[in-house]
C-alpha positions in Angstrom: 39.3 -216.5 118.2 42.0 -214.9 119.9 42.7 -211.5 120.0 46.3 -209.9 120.4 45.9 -207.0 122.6 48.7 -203.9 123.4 48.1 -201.5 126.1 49.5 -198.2 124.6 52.7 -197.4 126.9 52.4 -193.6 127.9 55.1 -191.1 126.3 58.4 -190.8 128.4 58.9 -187.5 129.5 61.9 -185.3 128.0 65.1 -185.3 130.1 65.5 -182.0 131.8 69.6 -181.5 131.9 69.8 -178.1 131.3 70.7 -176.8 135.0 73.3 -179.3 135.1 74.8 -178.4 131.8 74.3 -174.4 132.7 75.8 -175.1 136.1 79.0 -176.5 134.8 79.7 -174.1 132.2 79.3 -171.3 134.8 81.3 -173.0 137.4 84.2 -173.6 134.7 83.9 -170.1 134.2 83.9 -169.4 137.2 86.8 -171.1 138.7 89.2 -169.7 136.2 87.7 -166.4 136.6 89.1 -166.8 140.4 92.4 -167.4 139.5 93.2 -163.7 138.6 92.4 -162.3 141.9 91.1 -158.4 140.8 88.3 -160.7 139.2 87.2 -162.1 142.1 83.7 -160.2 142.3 82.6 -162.3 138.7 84.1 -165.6 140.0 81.8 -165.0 143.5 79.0 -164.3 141.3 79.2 -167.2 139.3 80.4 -169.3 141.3 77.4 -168.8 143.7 74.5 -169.6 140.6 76.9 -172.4 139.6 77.1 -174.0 143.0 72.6 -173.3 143.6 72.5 -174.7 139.9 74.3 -177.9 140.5 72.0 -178.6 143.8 69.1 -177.8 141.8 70.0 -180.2 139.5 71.2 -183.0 141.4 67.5 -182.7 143.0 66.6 -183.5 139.1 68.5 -186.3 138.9 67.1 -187.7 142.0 63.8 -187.7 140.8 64.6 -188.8 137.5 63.5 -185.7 135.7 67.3 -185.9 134.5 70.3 -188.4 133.6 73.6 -186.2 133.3 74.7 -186.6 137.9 78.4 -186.4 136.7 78.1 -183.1 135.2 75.5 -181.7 137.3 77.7 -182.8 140.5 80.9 -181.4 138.8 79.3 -177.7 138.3 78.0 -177.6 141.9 82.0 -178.6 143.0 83.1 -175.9 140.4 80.9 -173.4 141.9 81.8 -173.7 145.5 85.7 -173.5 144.6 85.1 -170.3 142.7 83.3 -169.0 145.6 86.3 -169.7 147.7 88.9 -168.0 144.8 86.7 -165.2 145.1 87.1 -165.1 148.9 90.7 -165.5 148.6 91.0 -163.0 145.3 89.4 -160.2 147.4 91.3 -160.4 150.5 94.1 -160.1 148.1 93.5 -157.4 146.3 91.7 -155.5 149.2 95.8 -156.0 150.7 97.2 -154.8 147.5 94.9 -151.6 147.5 95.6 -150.9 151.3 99.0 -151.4 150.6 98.9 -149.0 147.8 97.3 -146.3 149.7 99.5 -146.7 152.8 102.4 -146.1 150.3 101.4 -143.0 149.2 100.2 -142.2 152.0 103.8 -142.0 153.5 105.4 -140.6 150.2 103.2 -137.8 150.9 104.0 -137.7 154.4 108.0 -137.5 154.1 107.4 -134.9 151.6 106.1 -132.6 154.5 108.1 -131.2 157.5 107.1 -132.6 160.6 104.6 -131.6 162.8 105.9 -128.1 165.6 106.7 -130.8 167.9 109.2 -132.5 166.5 111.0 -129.5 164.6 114.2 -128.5 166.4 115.2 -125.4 167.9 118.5 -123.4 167.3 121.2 -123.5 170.3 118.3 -123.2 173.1 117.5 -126.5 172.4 113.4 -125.9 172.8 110.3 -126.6 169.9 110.1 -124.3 167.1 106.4 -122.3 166.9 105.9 -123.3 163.3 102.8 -120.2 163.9 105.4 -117.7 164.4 107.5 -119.2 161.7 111.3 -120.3 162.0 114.5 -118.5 163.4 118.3 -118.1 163.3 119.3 -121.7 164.5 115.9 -123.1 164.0 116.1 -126.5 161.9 113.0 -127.6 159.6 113.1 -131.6 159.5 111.5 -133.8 157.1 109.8 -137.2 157.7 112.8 -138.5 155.4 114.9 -137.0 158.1 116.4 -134.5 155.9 117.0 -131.2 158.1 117.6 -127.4 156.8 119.2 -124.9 159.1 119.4 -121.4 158.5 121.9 -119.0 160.8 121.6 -115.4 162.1 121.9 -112.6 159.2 125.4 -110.9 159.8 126.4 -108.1 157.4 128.3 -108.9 154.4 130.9 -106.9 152.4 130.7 -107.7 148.5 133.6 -107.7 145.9 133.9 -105.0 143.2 132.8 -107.6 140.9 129.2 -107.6 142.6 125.8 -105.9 141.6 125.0 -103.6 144.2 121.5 -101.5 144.6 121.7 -98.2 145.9 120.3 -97.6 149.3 121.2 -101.5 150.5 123.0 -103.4 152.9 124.4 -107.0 152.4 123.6 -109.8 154.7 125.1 -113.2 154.2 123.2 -116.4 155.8 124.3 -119.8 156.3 122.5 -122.9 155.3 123.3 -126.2 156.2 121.5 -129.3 154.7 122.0 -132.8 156.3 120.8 -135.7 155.4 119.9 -138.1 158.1 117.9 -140.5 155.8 118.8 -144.0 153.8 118.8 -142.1 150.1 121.2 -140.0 148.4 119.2 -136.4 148.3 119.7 -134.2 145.2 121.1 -130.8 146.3 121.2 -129.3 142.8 116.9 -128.7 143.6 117.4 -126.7 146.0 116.9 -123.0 145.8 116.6 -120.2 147.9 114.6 -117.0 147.6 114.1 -114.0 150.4 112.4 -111.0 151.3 112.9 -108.0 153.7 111.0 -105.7 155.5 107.5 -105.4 156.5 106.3 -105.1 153.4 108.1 -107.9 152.5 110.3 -106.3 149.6 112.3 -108.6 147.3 115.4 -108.9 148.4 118.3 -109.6 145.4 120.6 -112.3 146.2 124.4 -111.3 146.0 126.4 -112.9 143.4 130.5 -112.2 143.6 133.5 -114.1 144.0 132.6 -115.5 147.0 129.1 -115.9 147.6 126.1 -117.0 145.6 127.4 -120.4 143.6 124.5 -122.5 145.9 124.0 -126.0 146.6 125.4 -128.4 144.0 125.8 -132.7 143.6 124.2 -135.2 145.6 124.0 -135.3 149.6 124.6 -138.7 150.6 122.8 -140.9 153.7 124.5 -139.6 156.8 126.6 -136.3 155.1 125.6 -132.9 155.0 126.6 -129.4 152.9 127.1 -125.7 154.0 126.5 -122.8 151.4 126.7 -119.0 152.4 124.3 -117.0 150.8 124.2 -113.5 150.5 121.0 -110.7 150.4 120.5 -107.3 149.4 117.9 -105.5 151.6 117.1 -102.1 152.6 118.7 -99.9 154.5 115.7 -99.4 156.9 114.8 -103.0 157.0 114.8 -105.0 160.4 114.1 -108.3 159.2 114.9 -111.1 156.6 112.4 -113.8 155.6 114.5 -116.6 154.0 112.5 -119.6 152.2 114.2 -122.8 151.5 112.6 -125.0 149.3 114.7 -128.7 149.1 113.3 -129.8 146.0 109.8 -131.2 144.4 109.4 -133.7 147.2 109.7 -131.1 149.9 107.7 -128.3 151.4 109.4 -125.0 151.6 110.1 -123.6 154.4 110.5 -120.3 155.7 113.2 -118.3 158.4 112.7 -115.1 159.9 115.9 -113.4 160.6 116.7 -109.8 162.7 119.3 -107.5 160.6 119.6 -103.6 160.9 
């Protein structure tokens, strides 16, 4: 009698692919995420589980725990190149930012006058106090090298076909506006106001035949325009405080001037 015997075989264990699987889904992900540079935080991020999934995985498949080396070997590749994107994403868009900033930064600073230092003096040829504010001669220059003068006050005669205030004298002023930068400035912004006095009284502007038409058109690279102006002030004044203001882009500035 014989007897046909069959040793049981013991269950095989379940493949465990998942990490490799996970791994290249992420690093796929990844990789084009790293391709647009401002998303170069996500493509580090998964590129970096990507890239420790594939190892993990390829450990797996070393031990025989799992069958899928191809995929799990093409997620850990994925992974490392998105961690590179992202280095190469952030140093690009770190740039762009700095760049950014640095722009502004300068559009900011041509829209100031420059520091006392570099503001010229009238005729004497010295450094305006910007403390003690600007006189006759005095020229305010701005970083886009656009420079105001204002003149001494000298008394002015209006027309018949003037305004005039009781208890006023005229003073006319000349302003001259050059422009020393690359780009055509826009003269029709600029405006002029003053006042006189101590107390700083309003002080009309004079409007006749001669005076009081202002700056008009476009000042181009290298050119520059005169206007006379005329102000009404108080008999009793001594001073005149003329502001200049260019335009939006520039900071007024101001001119003390003797008269009386």
């Amino acid at each position: 009698m014989s007897y046909d015997t069959q040793i049981p075989q013991a269950p095989q264990a379940a493949l465990r692919n998942g990490l490799g699987t996970a791994a290249l889904i992420l690093g796929i992900i990844g990789t084009v995420s790293g391709l647009i540079p401002f998303f170069f935080w996500l493509a580090g991020i998964l590129g970096l589980i990507a890239l420790i999934l594939g190892l993990v995985g390829r450990g797996r498949v070393k031990r025989g725990e799992a069958n899928n080396k191809g995929v799990t070997t093409t997620g850990a590749v994925l992974g490392l190149a998105a961690l590179i994107l992202s280095v190469v994403g952030a140093v690009i868009t770190f740039n762009a930012v700095s760049d950014a900033v640095d722009e502004i930064d300068k559009t900011l600073q041509e829209a100031a006058p420059q520091d006392p230092s570099s503001t010229a003096k009238g005729d004497a040829g010295g450094k305006a106090d910007a403390t003690k504010g600007l006189t006759a001669g005095d020229s305010s220059v701005y970083k886009d090298k656009l420079k105001v003068t204002v003149s001494e006050a000298k008394p002015y005669t209006p027309s018949d076909a003037a305004d005039r205030t009781a208890g006023t004298k005229a003073y006319q002023v000349t302003v001259v506006i050059e422009n020393g930068g690359k780009k055509e400035f826009d003269a029709a912004l600029v405006t002029l106001s003053a006042r006189a006095g101590q107390d700083g009284v309003a002080a009309e502007q004079v409007f006749d035949d001669k005076v009081g038409t202002g700056f008009t058109g476009t000042i181009l690279p290298g050119k520059k325009s005169t206007v006379v102006y005329a102000f009404e002030a108080p008999a009793a004044a001594k001073t005149l405080t003329v502001e200049v203001s260019p335009g939006l882009e520039h900071n007024a500035a101001q001119w003390e001037l003797k008269i009386g």
